[in-house]
Short mmCIF file of the C-alpha atoms (twelve columns), coordinates in Angstrom:
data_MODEL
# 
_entry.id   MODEL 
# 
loop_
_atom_site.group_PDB 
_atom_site.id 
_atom_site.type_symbol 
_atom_site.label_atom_id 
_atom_site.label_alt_id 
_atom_site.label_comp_id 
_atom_site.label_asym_id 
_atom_site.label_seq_id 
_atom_site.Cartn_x 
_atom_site.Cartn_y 
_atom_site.Cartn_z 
_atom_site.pdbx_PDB_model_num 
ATOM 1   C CA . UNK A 1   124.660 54.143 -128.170 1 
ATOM 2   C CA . UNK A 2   123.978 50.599 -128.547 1 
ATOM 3   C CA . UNK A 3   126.408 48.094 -127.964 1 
ATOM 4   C CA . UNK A 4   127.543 45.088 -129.550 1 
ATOM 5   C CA . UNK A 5   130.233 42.496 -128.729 1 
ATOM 6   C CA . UNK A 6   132.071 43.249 -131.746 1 
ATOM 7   C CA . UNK A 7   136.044 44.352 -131.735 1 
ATOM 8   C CA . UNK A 8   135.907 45.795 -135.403 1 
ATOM 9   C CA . UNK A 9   132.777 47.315 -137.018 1 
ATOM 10  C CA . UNK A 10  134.454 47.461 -140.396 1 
ATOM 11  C CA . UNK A 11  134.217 43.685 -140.365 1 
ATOM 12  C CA . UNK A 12  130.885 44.550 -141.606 1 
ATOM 13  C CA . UNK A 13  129.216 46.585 -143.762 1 
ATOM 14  C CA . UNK A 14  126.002 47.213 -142.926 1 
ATOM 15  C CA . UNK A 15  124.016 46.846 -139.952 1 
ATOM 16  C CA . UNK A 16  120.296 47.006 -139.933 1 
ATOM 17  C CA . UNK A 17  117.450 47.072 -136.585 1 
ATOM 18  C CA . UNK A 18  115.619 43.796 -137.670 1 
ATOM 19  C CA . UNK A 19  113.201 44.042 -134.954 1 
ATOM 20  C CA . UNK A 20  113.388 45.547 -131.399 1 
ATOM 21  C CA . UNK A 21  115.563 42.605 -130.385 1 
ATOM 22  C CA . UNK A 22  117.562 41.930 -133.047 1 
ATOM 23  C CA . UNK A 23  120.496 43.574 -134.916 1 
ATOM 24  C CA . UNK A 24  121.903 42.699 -138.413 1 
ATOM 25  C CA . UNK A 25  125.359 42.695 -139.506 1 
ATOM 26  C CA . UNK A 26  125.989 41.950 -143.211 1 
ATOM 27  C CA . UNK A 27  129.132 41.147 -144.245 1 
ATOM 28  C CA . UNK A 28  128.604 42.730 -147.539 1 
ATOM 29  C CA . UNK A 29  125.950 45.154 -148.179 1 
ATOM 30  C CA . UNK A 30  122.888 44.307 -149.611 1 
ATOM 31  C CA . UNK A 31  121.753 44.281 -153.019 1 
ATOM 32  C CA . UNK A 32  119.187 43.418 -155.806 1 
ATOM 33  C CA . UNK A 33  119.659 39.620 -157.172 1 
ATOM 34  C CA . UNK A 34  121.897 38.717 -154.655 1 
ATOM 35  C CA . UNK A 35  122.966 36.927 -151.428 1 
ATOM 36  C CA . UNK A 36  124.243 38.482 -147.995 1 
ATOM 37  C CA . UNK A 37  125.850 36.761 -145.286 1 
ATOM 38  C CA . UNK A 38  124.710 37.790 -142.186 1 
ATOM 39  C CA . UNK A 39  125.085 37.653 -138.215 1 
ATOM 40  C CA . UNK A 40  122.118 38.416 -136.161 1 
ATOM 41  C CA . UNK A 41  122.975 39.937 -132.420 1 
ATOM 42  C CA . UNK A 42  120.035 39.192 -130.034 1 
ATOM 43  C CA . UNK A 43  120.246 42.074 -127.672 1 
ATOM 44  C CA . UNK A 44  117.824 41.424 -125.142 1 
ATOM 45  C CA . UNK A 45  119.334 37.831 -125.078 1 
ATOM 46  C CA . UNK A 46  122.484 38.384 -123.368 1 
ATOM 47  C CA . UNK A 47  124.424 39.033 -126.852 1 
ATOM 48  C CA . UNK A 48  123.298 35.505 -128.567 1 
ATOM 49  C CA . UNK A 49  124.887 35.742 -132.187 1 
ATOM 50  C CA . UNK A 50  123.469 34.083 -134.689 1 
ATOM 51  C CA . UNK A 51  124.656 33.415 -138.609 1 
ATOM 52  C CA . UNK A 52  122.898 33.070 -141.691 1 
ATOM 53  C CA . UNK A 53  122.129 34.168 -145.369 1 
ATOM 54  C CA . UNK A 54  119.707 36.161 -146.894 1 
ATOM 55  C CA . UNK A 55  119.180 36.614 -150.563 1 
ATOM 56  C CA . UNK A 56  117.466 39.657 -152.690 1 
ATOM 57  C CA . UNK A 57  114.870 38.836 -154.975 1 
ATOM 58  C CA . UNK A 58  114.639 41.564 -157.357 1 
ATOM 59  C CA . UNK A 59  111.128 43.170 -156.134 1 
ATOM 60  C CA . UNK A 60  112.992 42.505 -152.387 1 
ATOM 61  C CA . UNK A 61  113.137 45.563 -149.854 1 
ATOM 62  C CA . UNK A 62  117.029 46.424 -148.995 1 
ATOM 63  C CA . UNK A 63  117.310 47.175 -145.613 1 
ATOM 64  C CA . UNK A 64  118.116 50.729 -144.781 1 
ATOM 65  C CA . UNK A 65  121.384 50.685 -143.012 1 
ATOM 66  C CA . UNK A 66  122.171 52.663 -139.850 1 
ATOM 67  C CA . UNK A 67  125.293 54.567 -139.037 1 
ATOM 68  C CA . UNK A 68  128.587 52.463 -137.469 1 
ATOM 69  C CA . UNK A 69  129.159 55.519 -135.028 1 
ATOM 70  C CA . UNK A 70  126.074 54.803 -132.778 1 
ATOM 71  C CA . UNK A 71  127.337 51.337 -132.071 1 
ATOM 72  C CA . UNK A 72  129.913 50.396 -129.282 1 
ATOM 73  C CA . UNK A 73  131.727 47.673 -127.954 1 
ATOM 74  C CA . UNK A 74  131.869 49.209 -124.185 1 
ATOM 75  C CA . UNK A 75  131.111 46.917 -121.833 1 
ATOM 76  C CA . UNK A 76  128.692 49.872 -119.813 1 
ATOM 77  C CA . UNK A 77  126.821 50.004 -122.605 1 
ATOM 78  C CA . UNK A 78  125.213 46.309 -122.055 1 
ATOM 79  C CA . UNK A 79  121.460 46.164 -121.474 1 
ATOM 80  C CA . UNK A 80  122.216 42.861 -119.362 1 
ATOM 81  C CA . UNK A 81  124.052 44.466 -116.455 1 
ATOM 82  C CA . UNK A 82  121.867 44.137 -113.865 1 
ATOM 83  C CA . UNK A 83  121.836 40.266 -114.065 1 
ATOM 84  C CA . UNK A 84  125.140 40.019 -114.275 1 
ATOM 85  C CA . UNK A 85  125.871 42.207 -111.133 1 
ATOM 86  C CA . UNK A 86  123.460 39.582 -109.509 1 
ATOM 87  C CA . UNK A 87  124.898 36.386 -110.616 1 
ATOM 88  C CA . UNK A 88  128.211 37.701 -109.445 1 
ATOM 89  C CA . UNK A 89  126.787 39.159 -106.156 1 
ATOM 90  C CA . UNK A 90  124.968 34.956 -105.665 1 
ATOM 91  C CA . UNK A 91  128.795 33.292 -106.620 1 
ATOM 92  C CA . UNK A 92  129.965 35.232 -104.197 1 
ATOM 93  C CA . UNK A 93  128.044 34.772 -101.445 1 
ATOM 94  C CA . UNK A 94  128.830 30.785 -102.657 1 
ATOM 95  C CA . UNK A 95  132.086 30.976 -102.707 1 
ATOM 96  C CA . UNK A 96  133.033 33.092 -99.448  1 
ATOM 97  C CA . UNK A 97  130.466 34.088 -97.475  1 
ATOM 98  C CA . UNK A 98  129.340 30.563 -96.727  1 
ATOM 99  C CA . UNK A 99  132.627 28.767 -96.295  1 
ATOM 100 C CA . UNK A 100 133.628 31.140 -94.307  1 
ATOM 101 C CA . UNK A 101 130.585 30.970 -91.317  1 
ATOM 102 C CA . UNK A 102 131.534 27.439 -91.379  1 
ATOM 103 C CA . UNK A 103 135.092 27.693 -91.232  1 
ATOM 104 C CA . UNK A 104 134.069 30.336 -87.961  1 
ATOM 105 C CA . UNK A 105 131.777 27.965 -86.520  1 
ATOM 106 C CA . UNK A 106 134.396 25.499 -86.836  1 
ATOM 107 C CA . UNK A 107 137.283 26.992 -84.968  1 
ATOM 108 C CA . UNK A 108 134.440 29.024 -82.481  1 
ATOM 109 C CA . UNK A 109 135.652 28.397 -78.965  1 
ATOM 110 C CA . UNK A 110 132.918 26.830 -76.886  1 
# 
C-alpha cells in the first residue's frame, strides 16, 4: 500500500509512479494532443504536493496508470513516521519535562 494524503481517489483519474519519489495524479486521464492537469505528491518529502500541467504531443508516451486500490489515505501507512514520533517525543520534553524540573527545583525545600 502506498499512501497519499488524499480523502477521495476518484478526484482523480489516473495516477502514475513518476520517479521513486514522486507520484502523479491527473485530474483527467491522459491523452494524445492534449493537456492534463496534474498534482505531484513528493513521498519521501513529508507529502509536499505540487500542481501543474502537462501536455501530449502526438509522438508523446502516456503514462501507464496504476490501480486506485493500492493507494491509501491511512495515516500508518506514512513513510515519515519515524520523524514525526521524534519531533513529538523533542516538544514534549519542551513543553513538560523541562518546566516541570524547574517548577521542582523551585518549590524544593532546602
Amino acid at each position: 500500500m502506498i499512501y497519499l494524503p488524499i480523502d477521495d481517489f476518484s478526484s482523480y483519474t489516473c495516477y502514475y509512479v513518476y520517479d521513486k519519489d514522486t507520484i502523479r495524479a491527473y485530474k483527467t486521464t491522459p491523452q494524445n494532443n492534449s493537456s492534463s492537469d496534474y498534482d505531484d505528491y513528493y513521498i519521501n518529502s513529508h507529502y509536499l504536493k505540487k500542481s501543474g500541467v502537462q501536455t501530449f504531443g502526438q509522438f508523446s508516451t502516456l503514462p501507464t496508470c496504476m490501480n486506485s486500490t493500492s493507494l491509501t489515505n491511512e495515516v500508518y501507512y506514512r513513510n515519515d513516521m519515524p520523524s514525526i514520533l521524534l519531533m513529538f517525543l523533542i516538544i514534549c520534553i519542551f513543553a513538560f519535562y523541562i518546566p516541570f524540573n524547574i517548577v521542582k527545583r523551585f518549590f524544593k525545600k532546602v
